[in-house]
PQR file of N, CA, C, O and H, with PARSE charges and radii, in Angstrom:
ATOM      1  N   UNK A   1       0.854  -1.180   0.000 -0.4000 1.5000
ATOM      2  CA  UNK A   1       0.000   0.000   0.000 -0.0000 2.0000
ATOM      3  C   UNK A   1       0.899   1.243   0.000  0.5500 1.7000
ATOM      4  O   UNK A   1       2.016   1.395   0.494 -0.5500 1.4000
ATOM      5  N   UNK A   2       0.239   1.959  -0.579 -0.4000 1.5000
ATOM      6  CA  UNK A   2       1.508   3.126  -0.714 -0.0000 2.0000
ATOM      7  C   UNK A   2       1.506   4.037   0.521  0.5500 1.7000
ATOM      8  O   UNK A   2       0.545   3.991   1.289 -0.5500 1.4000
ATOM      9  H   UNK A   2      -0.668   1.835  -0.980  0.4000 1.0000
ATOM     10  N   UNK A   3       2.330   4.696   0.701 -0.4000 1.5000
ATOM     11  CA  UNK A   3       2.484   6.218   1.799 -0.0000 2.0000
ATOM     12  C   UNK A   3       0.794   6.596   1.779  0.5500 1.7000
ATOM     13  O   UNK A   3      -0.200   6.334   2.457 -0.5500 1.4000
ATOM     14  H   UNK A   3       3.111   4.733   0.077  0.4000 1.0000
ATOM     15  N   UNK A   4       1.071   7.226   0.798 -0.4000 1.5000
ATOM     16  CA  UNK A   4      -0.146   8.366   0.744 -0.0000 2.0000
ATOM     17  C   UNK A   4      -1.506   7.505   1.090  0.5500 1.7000
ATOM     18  O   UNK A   4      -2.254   8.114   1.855 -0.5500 1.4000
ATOM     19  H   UNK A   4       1.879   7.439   0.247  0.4000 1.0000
ATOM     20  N   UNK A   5      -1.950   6.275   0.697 -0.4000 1.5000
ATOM     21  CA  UNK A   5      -3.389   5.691   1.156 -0.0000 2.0000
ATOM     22  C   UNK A   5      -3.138   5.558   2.429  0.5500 1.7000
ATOM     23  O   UNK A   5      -4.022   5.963   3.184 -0.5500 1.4000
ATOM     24  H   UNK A   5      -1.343   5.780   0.075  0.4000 1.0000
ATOM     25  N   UNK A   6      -2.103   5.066   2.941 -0.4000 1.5000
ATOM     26  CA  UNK A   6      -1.919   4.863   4.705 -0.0000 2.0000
ATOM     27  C   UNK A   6      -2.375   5.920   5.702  0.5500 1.7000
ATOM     28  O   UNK A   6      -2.643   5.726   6.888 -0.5500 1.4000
ATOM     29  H   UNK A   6      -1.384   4.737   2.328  0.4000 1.0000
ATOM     30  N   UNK A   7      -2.421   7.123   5.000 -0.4000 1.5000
ATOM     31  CA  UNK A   7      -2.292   8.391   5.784 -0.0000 2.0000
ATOM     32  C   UNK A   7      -3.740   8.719   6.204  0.5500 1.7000
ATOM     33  O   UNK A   7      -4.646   8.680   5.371 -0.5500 1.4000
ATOM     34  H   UNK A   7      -2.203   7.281   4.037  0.4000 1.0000
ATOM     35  N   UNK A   8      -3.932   9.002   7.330 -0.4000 1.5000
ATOM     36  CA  UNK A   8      -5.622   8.973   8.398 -0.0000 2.0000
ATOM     37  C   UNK A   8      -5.981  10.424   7.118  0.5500 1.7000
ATOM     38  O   UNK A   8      -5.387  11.399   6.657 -0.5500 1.4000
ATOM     39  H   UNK A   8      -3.196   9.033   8.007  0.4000 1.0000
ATOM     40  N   UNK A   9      -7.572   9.619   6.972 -0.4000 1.5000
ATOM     41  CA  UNK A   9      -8.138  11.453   6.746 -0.0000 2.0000
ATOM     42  C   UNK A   9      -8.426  12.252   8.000  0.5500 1.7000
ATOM     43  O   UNK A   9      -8.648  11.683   9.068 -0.5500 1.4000
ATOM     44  H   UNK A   9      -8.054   8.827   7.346  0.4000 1.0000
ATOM     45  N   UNK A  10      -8.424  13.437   7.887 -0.4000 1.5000
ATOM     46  CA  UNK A  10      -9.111  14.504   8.478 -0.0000 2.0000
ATOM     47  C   UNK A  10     -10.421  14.812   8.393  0.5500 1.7000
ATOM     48  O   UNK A  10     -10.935  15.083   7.307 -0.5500 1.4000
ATOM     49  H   UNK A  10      -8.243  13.900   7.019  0.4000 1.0000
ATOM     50  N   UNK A  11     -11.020  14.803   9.400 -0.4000 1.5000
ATOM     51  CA  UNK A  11     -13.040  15.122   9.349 -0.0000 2.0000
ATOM     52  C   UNK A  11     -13.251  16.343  10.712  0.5500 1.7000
ATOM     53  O   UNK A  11     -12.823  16.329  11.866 -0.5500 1.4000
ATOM     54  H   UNK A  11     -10.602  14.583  10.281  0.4000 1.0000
ATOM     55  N   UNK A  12     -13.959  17.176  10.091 -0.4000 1.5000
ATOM     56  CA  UNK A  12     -14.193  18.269  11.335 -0.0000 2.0000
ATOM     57  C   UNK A  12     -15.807  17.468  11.584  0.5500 1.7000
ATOM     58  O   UNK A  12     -16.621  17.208  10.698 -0.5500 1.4000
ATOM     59  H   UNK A  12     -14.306  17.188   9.153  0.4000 1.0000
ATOM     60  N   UNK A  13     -15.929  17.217  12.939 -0.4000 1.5000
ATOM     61  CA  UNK A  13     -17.407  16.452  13.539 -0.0000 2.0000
ATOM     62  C   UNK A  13     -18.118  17.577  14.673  0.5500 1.7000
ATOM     63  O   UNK A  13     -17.639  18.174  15.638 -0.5500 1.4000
ATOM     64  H   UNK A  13     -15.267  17.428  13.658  0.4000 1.0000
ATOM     65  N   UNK A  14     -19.122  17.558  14.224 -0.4000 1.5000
ATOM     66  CA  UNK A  14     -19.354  18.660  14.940 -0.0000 2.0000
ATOM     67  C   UNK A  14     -20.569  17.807  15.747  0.5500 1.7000
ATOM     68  O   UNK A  14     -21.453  17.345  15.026 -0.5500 1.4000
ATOM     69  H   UNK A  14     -19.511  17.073  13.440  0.4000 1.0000
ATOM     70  N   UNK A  15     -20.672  17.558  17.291 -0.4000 1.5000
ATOM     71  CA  UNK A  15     -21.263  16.957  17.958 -0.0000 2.0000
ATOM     72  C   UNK A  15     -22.541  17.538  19.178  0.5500 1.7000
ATOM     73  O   UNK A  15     -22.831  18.735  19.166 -0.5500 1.4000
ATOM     74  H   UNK A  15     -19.954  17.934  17.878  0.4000 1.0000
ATOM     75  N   UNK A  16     -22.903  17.038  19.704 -0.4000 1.5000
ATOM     76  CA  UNK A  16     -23.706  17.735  20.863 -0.0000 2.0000
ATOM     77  C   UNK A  16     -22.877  17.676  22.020  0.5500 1.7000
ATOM     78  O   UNK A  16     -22.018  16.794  21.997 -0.5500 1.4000
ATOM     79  H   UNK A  16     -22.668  16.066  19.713  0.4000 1.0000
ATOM     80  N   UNK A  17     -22.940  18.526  23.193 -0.4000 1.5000
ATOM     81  CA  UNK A  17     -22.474  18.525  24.060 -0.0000 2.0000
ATOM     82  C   UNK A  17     -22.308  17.407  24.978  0.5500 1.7000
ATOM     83  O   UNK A  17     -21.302  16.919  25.492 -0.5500 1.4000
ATOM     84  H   UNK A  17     -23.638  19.242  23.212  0.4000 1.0000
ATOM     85  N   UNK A  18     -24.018  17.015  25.084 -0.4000 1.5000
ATOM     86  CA  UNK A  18     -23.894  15.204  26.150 -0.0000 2.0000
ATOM     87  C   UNK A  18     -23.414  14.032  25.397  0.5500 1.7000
ATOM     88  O   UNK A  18     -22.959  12.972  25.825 -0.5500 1.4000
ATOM     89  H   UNK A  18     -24.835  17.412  24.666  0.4000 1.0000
ATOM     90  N   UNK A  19     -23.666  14.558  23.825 -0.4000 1.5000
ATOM     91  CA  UNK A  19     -22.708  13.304  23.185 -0.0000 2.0000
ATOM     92  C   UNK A  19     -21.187  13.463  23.227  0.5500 1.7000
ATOM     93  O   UNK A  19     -20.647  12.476  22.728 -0.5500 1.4000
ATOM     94  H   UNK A  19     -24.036  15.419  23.477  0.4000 1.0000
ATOM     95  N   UNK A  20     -20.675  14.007  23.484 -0.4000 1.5000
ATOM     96  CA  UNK A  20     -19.276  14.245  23.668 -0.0000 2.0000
ATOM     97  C   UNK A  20     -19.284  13.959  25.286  0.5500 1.7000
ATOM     98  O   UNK A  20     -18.569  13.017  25.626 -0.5500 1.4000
ATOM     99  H   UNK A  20     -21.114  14.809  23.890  0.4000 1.0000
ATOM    100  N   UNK A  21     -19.556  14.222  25.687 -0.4000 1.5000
ATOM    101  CA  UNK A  21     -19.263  13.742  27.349 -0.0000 2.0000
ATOM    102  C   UNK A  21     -19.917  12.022  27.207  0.5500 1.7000
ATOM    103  O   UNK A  21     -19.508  11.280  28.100 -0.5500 1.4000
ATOM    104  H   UNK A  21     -20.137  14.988  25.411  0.4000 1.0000
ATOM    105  N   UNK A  22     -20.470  11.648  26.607 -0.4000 1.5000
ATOM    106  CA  UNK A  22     -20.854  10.565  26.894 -0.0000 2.0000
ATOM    107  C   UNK A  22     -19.648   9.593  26.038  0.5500 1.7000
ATOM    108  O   UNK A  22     -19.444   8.422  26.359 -0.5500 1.4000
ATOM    109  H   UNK A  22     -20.802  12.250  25.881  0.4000 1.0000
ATOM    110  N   UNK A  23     -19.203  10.004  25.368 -0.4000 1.5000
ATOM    111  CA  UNK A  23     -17.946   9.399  24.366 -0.0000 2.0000
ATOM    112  C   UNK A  23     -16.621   9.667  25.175  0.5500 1.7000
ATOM    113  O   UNK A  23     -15.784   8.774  25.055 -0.5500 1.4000
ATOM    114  H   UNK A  23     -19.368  10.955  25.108  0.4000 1.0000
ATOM    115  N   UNK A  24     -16.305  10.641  25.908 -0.4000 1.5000
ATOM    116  CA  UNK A  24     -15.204  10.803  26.770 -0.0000 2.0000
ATOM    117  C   UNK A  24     -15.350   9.961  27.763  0.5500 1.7000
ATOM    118  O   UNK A  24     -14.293   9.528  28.220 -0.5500 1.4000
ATOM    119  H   UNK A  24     -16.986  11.367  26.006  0.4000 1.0000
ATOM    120  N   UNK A  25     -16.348   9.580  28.256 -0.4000 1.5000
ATOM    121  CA  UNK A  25     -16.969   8.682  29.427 -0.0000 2.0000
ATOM    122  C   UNK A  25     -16.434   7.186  29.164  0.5500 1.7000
ATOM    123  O   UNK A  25     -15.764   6.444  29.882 -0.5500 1.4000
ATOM    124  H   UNK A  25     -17.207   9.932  27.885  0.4000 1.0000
ATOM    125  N   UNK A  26     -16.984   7.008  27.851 -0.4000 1.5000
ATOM    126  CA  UNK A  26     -16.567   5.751  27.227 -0.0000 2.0000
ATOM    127  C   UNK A  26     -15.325   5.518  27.020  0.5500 1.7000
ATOM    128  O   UNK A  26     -14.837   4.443  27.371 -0.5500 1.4000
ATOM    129  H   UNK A  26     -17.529   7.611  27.268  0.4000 1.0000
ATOM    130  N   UNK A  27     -14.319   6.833  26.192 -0.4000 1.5000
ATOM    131  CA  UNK A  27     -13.412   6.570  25.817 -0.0000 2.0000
ATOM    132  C   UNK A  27     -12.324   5.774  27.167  0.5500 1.7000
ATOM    133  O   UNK A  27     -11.531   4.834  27.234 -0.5500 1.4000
ATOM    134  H   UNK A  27     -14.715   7.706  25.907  0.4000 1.0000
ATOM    135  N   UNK A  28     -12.868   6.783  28.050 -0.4000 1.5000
ATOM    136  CA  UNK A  28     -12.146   6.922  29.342 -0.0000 2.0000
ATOM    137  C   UNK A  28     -12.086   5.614  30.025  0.5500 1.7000
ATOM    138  O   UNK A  28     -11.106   5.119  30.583 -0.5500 1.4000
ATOM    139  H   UNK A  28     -13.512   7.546  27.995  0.4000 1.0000
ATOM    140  N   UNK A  29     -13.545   5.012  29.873 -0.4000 1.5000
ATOM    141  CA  UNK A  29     -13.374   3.728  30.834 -0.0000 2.0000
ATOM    142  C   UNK A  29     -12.578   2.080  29.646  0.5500 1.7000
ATOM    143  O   UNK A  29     -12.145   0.930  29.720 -0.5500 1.4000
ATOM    144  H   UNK A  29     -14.341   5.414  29.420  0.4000 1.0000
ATOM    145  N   UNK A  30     -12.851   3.092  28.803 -0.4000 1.5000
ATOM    146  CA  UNK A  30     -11.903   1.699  27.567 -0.0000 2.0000
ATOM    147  C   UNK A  30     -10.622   2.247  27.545  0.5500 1.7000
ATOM    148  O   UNK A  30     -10.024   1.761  26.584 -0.5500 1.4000
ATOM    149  H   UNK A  30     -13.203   4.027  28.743  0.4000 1.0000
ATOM    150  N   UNK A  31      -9.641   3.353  28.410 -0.4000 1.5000
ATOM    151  CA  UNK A  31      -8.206   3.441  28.356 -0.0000 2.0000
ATOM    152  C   UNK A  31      -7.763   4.367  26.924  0.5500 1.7000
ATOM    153  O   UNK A  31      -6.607   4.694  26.656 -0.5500 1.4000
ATOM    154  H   UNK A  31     -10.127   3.747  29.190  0.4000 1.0000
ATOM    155  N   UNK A  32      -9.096   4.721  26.021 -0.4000 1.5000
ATOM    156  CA  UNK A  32      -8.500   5.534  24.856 -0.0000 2.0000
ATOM    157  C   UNK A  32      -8.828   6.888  24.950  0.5500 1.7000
ATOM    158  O   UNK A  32      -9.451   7.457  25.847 -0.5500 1.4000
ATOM    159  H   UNK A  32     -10.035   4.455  26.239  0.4000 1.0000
ATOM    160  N   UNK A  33      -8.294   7.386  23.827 -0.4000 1.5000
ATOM    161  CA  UNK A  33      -8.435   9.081  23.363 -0.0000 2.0000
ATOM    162  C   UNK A  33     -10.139   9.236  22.873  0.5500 1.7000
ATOM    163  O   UNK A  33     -10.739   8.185  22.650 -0.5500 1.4000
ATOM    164  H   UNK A  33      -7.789   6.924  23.099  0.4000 1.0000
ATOM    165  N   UNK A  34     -10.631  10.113  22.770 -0.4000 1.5000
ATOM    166  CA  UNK A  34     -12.060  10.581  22.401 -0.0000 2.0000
ATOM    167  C   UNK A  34     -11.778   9.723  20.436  0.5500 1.7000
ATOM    168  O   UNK A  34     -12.477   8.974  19.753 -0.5500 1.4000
ATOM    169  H   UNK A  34     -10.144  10.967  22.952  0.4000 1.0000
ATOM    170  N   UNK A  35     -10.639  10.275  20.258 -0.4000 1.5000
ATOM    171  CA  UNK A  35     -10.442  10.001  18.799 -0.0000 2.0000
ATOM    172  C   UNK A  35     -10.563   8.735  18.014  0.5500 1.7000
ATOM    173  O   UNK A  35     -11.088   8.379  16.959 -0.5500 1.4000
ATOM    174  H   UNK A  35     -10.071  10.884  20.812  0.4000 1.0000
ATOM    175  N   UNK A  36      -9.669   8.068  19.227 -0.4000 1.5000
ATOM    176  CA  UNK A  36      -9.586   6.658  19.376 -0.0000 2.0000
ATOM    177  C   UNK A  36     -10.350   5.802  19.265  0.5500 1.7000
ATOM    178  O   UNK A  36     -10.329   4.709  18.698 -0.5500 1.4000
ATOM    179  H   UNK A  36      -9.242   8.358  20.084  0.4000 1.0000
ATOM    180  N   UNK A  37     -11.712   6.826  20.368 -0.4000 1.5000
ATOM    181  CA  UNK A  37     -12.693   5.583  20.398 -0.0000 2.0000
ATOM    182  C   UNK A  37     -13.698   5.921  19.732  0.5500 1.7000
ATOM    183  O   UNK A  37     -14.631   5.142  19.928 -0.5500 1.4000
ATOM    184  H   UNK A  37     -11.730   7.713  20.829  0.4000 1.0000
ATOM    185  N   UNK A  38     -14.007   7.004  18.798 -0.4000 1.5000
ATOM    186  CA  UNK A  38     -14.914   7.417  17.725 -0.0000 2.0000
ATOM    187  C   UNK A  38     -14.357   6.390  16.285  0.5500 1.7000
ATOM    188  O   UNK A  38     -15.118   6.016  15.392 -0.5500 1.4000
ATOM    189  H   UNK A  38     -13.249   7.637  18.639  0.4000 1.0000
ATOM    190  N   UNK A  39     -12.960   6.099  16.351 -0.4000 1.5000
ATOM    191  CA  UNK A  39     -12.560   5.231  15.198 -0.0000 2.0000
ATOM    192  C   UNK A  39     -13.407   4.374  15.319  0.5500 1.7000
ATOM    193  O   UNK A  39     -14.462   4.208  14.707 -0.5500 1.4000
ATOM    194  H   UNK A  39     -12.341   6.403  17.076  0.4000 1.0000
ATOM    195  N   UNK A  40     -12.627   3.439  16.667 -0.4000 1.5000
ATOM    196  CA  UNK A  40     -13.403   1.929  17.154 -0.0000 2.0000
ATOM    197  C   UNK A  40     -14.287   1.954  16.608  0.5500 1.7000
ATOM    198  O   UNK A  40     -14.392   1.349  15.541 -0.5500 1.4000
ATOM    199  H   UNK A  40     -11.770   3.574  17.164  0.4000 1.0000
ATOM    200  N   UNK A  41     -15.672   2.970  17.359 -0.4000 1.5000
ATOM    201  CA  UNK A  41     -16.940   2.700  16.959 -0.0000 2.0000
ATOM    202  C   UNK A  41     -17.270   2.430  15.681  0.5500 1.7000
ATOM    203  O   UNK A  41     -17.979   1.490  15.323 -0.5500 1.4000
ATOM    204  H   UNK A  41     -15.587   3.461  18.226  0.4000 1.0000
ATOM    205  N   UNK A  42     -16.705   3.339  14.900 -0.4000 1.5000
ATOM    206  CA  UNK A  42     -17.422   3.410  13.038 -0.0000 2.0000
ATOM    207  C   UNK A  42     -16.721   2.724  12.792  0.5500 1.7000
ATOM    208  O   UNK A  42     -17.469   1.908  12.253 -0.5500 1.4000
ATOM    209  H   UNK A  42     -16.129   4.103  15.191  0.4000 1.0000
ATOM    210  N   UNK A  43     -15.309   2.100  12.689 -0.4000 1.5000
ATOM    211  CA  UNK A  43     -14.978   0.991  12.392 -0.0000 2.0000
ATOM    212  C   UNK A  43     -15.574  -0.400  12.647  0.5500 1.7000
ATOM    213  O   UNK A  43     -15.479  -1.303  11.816 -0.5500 1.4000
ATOM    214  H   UNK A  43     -14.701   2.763  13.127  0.4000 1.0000
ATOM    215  N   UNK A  44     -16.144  -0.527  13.739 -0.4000 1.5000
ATOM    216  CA  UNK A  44     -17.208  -1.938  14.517 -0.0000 2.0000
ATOM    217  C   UNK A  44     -18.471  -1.754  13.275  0.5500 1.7000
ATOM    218  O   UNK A  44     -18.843  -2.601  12.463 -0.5500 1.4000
ATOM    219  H   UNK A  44     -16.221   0.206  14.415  0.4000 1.0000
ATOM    220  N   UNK A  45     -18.963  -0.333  13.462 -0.4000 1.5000
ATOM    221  CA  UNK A  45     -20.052  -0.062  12.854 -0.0000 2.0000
ATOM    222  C   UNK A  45     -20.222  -0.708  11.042  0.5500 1.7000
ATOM    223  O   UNK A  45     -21.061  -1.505  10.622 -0.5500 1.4000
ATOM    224  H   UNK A  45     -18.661   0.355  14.123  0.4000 1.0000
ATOM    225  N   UNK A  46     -19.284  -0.129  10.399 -0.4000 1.5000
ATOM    226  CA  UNK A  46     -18.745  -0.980   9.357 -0.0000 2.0000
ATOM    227  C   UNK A  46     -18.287  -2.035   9.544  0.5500 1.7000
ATOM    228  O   UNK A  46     -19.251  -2.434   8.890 -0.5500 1.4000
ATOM    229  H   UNK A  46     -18.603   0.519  10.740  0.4000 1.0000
ATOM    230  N   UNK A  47     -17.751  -2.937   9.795 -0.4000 1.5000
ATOM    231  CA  UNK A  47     -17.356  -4.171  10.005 -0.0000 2.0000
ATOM    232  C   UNK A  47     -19.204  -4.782   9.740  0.5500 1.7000
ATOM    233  O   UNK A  47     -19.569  -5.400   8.739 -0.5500 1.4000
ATOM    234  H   UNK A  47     -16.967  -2.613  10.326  0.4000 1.0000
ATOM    235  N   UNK A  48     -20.065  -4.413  10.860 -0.4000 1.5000
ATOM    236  CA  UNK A  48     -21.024  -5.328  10.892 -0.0000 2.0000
ATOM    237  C   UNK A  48     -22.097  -4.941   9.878  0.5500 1.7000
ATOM    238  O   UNK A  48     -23.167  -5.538   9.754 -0.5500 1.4000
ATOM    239  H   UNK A  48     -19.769  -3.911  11.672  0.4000 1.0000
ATOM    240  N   UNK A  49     -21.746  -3.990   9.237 -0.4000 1.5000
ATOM    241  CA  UNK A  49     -22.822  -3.368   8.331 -0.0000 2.0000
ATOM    242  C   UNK A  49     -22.390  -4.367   6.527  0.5500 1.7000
ATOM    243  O   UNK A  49     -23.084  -4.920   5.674 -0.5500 1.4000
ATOM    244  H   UNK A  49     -20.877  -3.505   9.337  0.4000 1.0000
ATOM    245  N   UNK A  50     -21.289  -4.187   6.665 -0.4000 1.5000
ATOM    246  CA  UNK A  50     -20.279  -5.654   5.697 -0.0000 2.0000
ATOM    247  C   UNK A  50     -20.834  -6.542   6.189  0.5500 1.7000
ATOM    248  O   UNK A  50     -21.257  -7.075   5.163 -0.5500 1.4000
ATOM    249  H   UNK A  50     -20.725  -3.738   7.358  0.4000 1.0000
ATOM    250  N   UNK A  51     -21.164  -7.116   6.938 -0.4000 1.5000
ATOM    251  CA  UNK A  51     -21.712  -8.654   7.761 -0.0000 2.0000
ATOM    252  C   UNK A  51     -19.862  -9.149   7.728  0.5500 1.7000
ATOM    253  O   UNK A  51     -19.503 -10.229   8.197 -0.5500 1.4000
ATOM    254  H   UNK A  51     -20.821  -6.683   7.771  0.4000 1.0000
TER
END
């Protein structure tokens, strides 16, 4: 795979306030970054949406 496909995109997310505390909450008790665990999720999310 080359350099350039490897490289994370950038997304500005613009959220609600209790959803962001409720994702820091999460992130927090799974040991990750807010960032981290917004990947996880949509990554899980896709995974099962692929079956």
């Amino acid at each position: 795979m080359k350099e350039k496909e490897k490289a994370k995109k950038q997304v500005l997310l613009r959220l609600a306030p209790s959803l962001w505390e409720d994702l820091a909450k999460w992130a927090d008790d799974d040991y990750r970054s807010i960032n981290a665990q917004i990947e996880y999720l949509l990554a899980e999310c896709v995974r099962k949406r692929k079956g």
